[in-house]
N, C-alpha and C positions, 0 to 999 in steps of 0.2 A: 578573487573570482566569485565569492560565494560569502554570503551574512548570516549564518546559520543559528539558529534559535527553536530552541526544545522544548518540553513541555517538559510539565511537572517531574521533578526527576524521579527515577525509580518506575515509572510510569512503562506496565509489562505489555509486553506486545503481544501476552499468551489470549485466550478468549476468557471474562470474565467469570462464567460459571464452570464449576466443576465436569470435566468433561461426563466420569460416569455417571453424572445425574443428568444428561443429555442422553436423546434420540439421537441415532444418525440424522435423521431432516432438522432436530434442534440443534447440532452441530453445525450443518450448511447453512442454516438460518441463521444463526450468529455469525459466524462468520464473513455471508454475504453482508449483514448488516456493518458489521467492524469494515468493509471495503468499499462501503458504500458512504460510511462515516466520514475516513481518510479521503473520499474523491470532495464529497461536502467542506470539508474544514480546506481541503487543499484549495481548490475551487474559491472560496469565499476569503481567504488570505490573497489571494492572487487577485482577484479584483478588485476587493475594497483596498488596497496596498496601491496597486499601480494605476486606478483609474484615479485616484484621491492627485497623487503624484503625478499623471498629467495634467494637472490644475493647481499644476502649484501648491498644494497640500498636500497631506501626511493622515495616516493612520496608525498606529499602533495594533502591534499585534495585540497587547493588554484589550484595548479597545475592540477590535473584533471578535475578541472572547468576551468578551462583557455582554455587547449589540448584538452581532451580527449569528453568533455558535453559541447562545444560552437560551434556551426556550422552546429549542426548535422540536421538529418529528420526535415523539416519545420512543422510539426504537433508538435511533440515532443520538438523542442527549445524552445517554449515561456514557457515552462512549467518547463524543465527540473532542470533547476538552482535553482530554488529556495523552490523547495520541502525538508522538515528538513530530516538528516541522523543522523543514528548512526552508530560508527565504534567498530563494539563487538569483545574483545580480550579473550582469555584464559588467566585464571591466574595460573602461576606457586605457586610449595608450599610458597614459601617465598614472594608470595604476588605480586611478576613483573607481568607486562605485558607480553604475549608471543605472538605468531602468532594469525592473525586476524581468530577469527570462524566465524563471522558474520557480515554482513550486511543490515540494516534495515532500510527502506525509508517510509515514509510517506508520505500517498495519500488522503485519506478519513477518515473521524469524523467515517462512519461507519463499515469501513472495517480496519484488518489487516494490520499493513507495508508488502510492499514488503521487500522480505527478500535475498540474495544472501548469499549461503555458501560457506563455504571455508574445501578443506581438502588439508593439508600441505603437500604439493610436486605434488599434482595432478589440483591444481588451484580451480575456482569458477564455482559455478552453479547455476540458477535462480530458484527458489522452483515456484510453479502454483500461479497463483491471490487468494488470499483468505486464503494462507496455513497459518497456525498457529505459531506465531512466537515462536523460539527455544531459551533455554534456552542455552549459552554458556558451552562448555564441559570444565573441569579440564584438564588443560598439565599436561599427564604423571608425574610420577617424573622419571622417566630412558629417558624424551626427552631429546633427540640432532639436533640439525638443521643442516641439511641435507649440505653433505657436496659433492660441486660442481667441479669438476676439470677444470683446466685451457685450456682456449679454444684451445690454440695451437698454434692462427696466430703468425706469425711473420713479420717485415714490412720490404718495401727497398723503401725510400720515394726517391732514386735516380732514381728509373724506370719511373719517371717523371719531369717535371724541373719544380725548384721553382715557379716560375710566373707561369706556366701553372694549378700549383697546387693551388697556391695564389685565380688564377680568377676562378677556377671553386668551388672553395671552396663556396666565398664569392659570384659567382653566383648560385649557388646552393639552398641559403638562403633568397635574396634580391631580390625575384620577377622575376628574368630575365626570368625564363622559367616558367611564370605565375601569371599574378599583384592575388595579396593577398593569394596566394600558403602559405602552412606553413609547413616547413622538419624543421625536428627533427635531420636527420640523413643523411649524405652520404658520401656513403663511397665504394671503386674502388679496385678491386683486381686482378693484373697482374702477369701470374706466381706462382699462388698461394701463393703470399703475398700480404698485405696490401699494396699501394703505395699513399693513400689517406685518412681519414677519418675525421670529422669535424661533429660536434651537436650543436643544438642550447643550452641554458642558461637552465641546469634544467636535461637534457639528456645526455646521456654518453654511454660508451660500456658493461655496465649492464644494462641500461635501457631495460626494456622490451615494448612492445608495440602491440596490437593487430594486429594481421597482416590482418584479413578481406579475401577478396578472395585472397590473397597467400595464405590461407589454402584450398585453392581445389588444387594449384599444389603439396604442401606439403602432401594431403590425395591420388595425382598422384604415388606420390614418394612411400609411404605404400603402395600401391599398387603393386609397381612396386617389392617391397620386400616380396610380398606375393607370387609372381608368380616367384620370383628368388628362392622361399622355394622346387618351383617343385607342390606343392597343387593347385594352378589356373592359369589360362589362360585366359587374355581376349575376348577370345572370349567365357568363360563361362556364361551363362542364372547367374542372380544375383539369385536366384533361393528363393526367399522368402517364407515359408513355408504358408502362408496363401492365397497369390496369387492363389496356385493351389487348394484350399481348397473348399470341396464343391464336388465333381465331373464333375466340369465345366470347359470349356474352358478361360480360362483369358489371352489374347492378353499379359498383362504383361510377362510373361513368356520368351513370345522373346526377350526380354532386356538381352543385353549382358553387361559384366563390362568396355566392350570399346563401345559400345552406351553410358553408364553413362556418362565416362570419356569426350567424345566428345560432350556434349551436346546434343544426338540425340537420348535420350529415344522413343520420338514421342509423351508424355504426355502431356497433355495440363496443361497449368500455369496462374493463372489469371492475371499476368505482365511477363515484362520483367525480368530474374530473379527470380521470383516467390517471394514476400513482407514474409517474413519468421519472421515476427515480433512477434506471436501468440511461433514461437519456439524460438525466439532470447531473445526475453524479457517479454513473457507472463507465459513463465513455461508449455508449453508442453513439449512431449518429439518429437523426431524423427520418433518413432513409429508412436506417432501419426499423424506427419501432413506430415512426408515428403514419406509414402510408398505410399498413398491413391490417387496420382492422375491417371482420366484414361486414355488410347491410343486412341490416336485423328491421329496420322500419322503412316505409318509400321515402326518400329523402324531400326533407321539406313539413314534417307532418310527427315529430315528437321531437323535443330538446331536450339535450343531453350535456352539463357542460363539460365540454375535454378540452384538454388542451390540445390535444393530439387536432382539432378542430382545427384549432387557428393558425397551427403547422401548416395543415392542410392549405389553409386561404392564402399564405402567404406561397405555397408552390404552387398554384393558378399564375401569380403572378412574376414568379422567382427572375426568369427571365428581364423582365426591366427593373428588378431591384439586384440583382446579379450585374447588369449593366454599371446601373450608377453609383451601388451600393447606399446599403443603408445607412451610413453613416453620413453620406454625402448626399443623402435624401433631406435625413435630419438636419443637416445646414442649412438646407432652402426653408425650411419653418423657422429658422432661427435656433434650435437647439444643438449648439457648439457642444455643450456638457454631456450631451449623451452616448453614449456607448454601445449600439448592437451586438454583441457577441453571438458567438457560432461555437458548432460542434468539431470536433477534431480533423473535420474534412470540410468546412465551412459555410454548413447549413445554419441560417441564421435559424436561433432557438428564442424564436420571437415570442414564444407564449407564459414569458418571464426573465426570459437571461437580458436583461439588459438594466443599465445603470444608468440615471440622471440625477439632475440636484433639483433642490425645490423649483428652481428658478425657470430649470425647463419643462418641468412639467406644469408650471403654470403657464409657458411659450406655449405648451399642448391646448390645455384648455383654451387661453386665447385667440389660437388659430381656427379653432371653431366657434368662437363667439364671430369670429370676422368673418364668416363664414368660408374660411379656404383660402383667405385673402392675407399676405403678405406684402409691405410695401407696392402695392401697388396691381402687385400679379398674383395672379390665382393657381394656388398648389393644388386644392382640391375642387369638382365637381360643385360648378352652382346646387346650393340643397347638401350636398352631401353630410351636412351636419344632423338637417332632419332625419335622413336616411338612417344613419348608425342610431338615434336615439328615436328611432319609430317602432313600437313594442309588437307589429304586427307581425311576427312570425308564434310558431309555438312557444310558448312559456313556462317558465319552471313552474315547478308544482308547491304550494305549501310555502309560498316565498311572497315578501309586503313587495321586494323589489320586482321589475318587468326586466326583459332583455331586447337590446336591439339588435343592433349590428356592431359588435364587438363593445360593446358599451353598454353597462347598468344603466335603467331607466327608476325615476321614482315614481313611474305612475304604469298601471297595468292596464289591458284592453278594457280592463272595466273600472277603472279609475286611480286614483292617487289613495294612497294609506297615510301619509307622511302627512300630518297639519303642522302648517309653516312652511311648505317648500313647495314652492309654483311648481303647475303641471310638466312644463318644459323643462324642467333642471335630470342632468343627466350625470353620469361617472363612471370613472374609471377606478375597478377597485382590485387590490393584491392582496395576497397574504402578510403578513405580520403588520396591518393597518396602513396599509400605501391608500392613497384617495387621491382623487384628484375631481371635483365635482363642479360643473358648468352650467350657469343659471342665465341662459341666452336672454329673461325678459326680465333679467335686474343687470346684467352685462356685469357682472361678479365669477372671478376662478375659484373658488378655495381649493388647496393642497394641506392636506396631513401626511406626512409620514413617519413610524415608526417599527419600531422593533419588539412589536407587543410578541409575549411569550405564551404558545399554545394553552387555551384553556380562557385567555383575557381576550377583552374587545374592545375599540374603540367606536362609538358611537356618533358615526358622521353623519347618519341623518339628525340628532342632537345638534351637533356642532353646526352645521350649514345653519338649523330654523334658527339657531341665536345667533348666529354670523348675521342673517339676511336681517334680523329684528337690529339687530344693532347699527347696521349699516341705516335703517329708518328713523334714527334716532335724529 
């Protein structure tokens, strides 16, 4: 029923520091963090595990302790590795192993493992602190795994010359644009073919990989196909039905789906970003944490980046992506490899939880290069490409990069910082080095992804001017 594999043995479930040299609040603080740890490590075995494997590939646990659990939140790293897991499979009739149900990590002598589920073809979800662990379901006897169709690319490695492909390949990999950077993946598309691609030892064009804040451009993108349906407008009020509730005036109100998009709700956030830790890894929902903040500026008229933001944008339109789903969104662009995940009640947790391989988030990029065009028919709004990547709202402070509409811009209201990267070229950027950068008037994707570890960076404005230089070669 079950594939169970532990961590380092010996490996105590007590809290690392000596309790009497703890506060009571340094008590609960470790603590929460040790349970916040266990939802992280469960959570990221659970996806990288069963999204690899719907694609026909494998990950290793080795593996995602290496990648995916080495580098990460400095509260969370000393902790994270070495808490015990189980990886809980379905058993088919005849006794095999089937796809992963579950998830279970161990935190505390007194509490429950964290637990991350699995439902096959829709990805992983983190259940609340405390939830009671689940018994794995029986596979059907009528299962079949799910069957994926062929991405499509095709390559012309001549649109490039060897040696230019050679060095940016191997610099890509080797620190050059950031000592102890760590990619996975990069990979260059001119003309809407492949003309470059290259993975580190472990990774491939199935690997999937969390992509982090490229899922606020890709919840841009759903959007954008919500308002090409003719049903919403940007500049529609996200119109949350509780916000108005009461007979009262609630400032929220005036949030449009292009405030969300831009960063410019006007709510206050208690970071940069706003720490979404409580719904990343602790097992809330969406509901809960990310409608509740309140208006501190008139919306429209300071940026803020939160994630809590693009939550927001995406329940403007939740309605017709609750319809078709998002997963079944992402097919009409072409991206079979991609995974939306949700929270334990299944709000999609679009402002990072989602998984694709290199291949589809360069499907992302090219769908905006076509401007919203797919074989023929139009996913997104004529323009809407200009739209996410027009820096005309408020902008961050202290930053070379602009912002549009769910999309990094490399040029600001008062011009470009970057020499070597035309005005137009725009991206989508996440944590641990995910990129995805779209250069509409050289008609070039690039995608970097990696698993750089807190404190390193990868330099993708670097990497694009020797991309676009070399492509001129």
């Amino acid at each position: 029923m079950k594939t169970t594999i532990l961590a380092a043995a010996g490996a105590a479930l007590s809290l690392a520091a000596p309790l009497a040299a703890q506060s009571a609040q340094d008590r609960l603080d470790a603590r929460y963090d040790r349970a916040l740890a266990a939802g992280y490590k469960a959570l990221f075995l659970c996806s990288a595990t069963a999204n690899a494997e719907r694609l026909d590939g494998s990950r290793t646990a080795d593996s995602i302790h290496q990648w995916e659990l080495t580098g990460i939140y400095p509260k969370l790293d000393p902790i994270v590795r070495d808490l015990p897991f189980e990886i809980v499979r379905r058993q088919a009739a005849d006794g095999s192993d089937g796809p992963v149900d579950h998830v279970r990590v161990a935190w505390s002598d007194q509490m429950p493992p964290r637990v991350a589920g699995h439902i096959p073809g829709d990805g992983c979800f983190i259940q609340p602190i405390g939830a009671p662990v689940p018994e794995a379901q029986a596979l059907p006897s009528d299962y079949e795994a799910e069957a994926i169709p062929e991405d499509g690319w095709s390559s012309d490695p001549s649109a490039i010359s060897a040696r230019a492909a050679e060095r940016l390949g191997t610099a890509a990999f080797d620190g050059t644009y950031g000592e102890g950077s760590r990619t996975t993946a990069a990979l260059i598309v001119k003309d809407g073919q492949i003309v470059m691609e290259n993975y580190a030892p472990g990774f491939d064009a199935a690997t999937p990989q969390r992509t982090w804040s490229v899922a606020k451009s890709i919840a841009a993108t759903l959007v954008g196909a919500a308002v090409q349906s003719g049903e919403f407008a940007v500049a529609d009020p996200i119109g949350i039905n509780y916000w108005r509730s009461g007979g009262g005036f609630d400032a929220r109100n005036a949030i449009t789906i292009d405030h969300a998009l831009r960063m410019a709700t006007g709510r206050y956030t208690d970071t940069p970003g706003n720490r979404t830790d409580p719904l990343y890894w602790g097992g809330a929902t969406v509901d809960e944490r990310a409608t509740t903040w309140p208006v501190i500026h008139p919306p429209g008229t300071v940026y803020r980046y939160a994630n809590n933001d693009t939550l927001m944008a995406i329940k403007g339109v939740e309605g017709y992506i609750g319809y078709y789903g998002a997963k079944g969104l992402l097919e009409r662009f072409g991206m079979h490899r991609t995974i939306a995940e949700t929270d334990w009640r299944g709000g999609y947790v679009l402002s990072s939880q989602v998984w694709a391989t290199a291949r589809d988030l360069a499907r992302l990029g090219q769908l905006h290069l076509d401007d919203g065009m797919v074989d023929g028919e139009r996913m997104l709004p004529e323009g809407w490409s200009d739209y996410v990547s027009d820096p005309s709202g408020p902008q961050p402070e202290g930053r070379q990069w602009g912002y549009g509409a769910g999309w990094w811009t490399f040029r600001r209201p008062e011009g470009n910082a970057f020499e070597g990267v035309p005005d137009d070229a725009f991206a989508a950027r996440g944590n641990r080095g995910q990129y995805v950068v779209v250069v509409p008037s050289r008609n070039i994707v690039i995608v970097r992804r990696g698993e750089d570890m807190v404190g390193t960076r990868f330099d993708i404005a670097a990497f694009t001017r020797d991309v676009l230089a070399a492509l001129e070669d």
